[in-house]
C-alpha positions, 0 to 999 in steps of 0.5 A: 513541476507536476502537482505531487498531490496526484501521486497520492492517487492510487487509480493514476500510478503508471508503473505496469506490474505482469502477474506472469512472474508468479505461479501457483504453488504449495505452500510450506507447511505451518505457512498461512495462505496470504489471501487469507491474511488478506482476507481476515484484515479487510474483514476487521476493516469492515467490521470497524467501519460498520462500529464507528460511522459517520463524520463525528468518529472519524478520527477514532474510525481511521485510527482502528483502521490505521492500526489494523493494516500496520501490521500487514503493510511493511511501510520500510520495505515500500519507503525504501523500494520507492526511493530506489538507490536513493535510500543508500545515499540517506543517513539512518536518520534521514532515512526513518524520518522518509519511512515516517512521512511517507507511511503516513501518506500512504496509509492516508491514501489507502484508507481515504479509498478504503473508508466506505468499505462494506462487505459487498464492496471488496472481495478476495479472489484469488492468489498466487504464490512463489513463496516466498512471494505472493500476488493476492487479486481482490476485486473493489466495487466504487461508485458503481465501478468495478476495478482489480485491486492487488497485494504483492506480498513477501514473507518473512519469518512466517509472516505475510506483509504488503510490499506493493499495491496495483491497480489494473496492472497499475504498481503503486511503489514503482510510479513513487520511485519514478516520481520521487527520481525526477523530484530529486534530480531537479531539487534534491531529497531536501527538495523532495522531503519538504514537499512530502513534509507539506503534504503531510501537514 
C-alpha cells in the first residue's frame, strides 16, 4: 500500500478537472461575486499572517486561519463527494466522525501551503460563473514558482462555499475519492478511518 501521507499534497492530486463546463454568465440579483468572496477571505488570511509571525504564534496563527476559511470551505459537502457511494453505505455517526478527521486534514494541508501567504503571494484572477456554480482561478507564487490555483464553488441560500480545490487542471476532492476507493476495497472504511485517524494524531 502507497504511503497515504502523499495524498495529503495538493501539487500531486491526479484527478483532471476542464473548466470548459462552465461559462460566464450574470449573476443573480443580490448574489455576491464568488471571486470576491474568494478575494476578501485571502485578504483576511494575509492580514492574520501579517499580525501573528513566526514560530511562537503558530498555534494562534492557524487557529485565525482555521476560522477564517470555515465558513468558505463546506467541509461535509468535500467529505461526502470524496467518499463517493461509500458515504451511503455509512451510519450518521460514522459519517460525522469521517466530516470530523477529514476537515481537519484538509484544512491542515491548505494552510501548511497557505501559511506564508503575503500579498504579493496570491492573486484573484478571474471567474467563472453557471450559477449556481462557479470556478474562481487564483494565481500563487512559491519559491520562485508560479503555479494556478482554483475554487469550484456552489451556491446555497446566497452563499458561496468551496466544494473543490485544483491545481493545474489537478481536482483535489476527485484524487481522495480515487485513493480513498482502493483503500476501502482492500481494507474496508475501518481500514481506511484508522489511517485517517493516525494522520490526524
Amino acid at each position: 500500500m502507497k504511503n497515504i501521507y502523499w495524498l495529503f499534497i495538493p501539487a500531486l492530486l491526479i484527478a483532471i478537472l476542464s473548466t470548459d463546463t462552465l461559462a460566464d454568465s450574470d449573476l443573480p440579483t443580490g448574489i455576491p461575486s464568488p471571486a470576491a468572496e474568494v478575494e476578501s477571505a485571502v485578504n483576511k488570511l494575509v492580514k492574520i499572517v501579517e499580525t501573528y509571525p513566526g514560530e511562537k504564534n503558530t498555534e494562534r496563527r492557524r487557529k485565525k486561519m482555521r476560522e477564517t476559511i470555515e465558513p468558505l470551505f463546506d467541509f461535509e459537502e468535500m467529505a461526502k463527494r470524496s467518499l463517493g457511494a461509500e458515504w451511503k453505505k455509512r451510519t450518521p455517526e460514522e459519517r460525522k466522525e469521517f466530516v470530523r478527521i477529514f476537515a481537519d486534514l484538509l484544512a491542515n494541508t491548505y494552510l501548511n501551503r497557505i501559511e506564508k501567504i503575503s500579498k504579493s503571494t496570491v492573486k484573484v484572477m478571474d471567474e467563472k460563473v453557471r450559477f449556481p456554480r462557479a470556478i474562481v482561478k487564483t494565481k500563487v507564487e512559491y519559491k520562485g514558482d508560479s503555479f494556478p490555483i482554483d475554487y469550484r464553488l456552489i451556491n446555497r441560500h446566497g452563499k458561496w462555499q468551496v466544494y473543490d480545490v485544483v491545481i493545474e487542471n489537478i481536482g483535489l476532492v476527485s484524487n481522495y475519492r480515487s485513493e480513498f476507493a482502493g483503500i476501502i476495497r482492500k481494507e474496508k472504511f475501518s481500514g481506511l478511518m484508522e489511517r485517517l485517524r493516525n494522520k490526524a494524531s
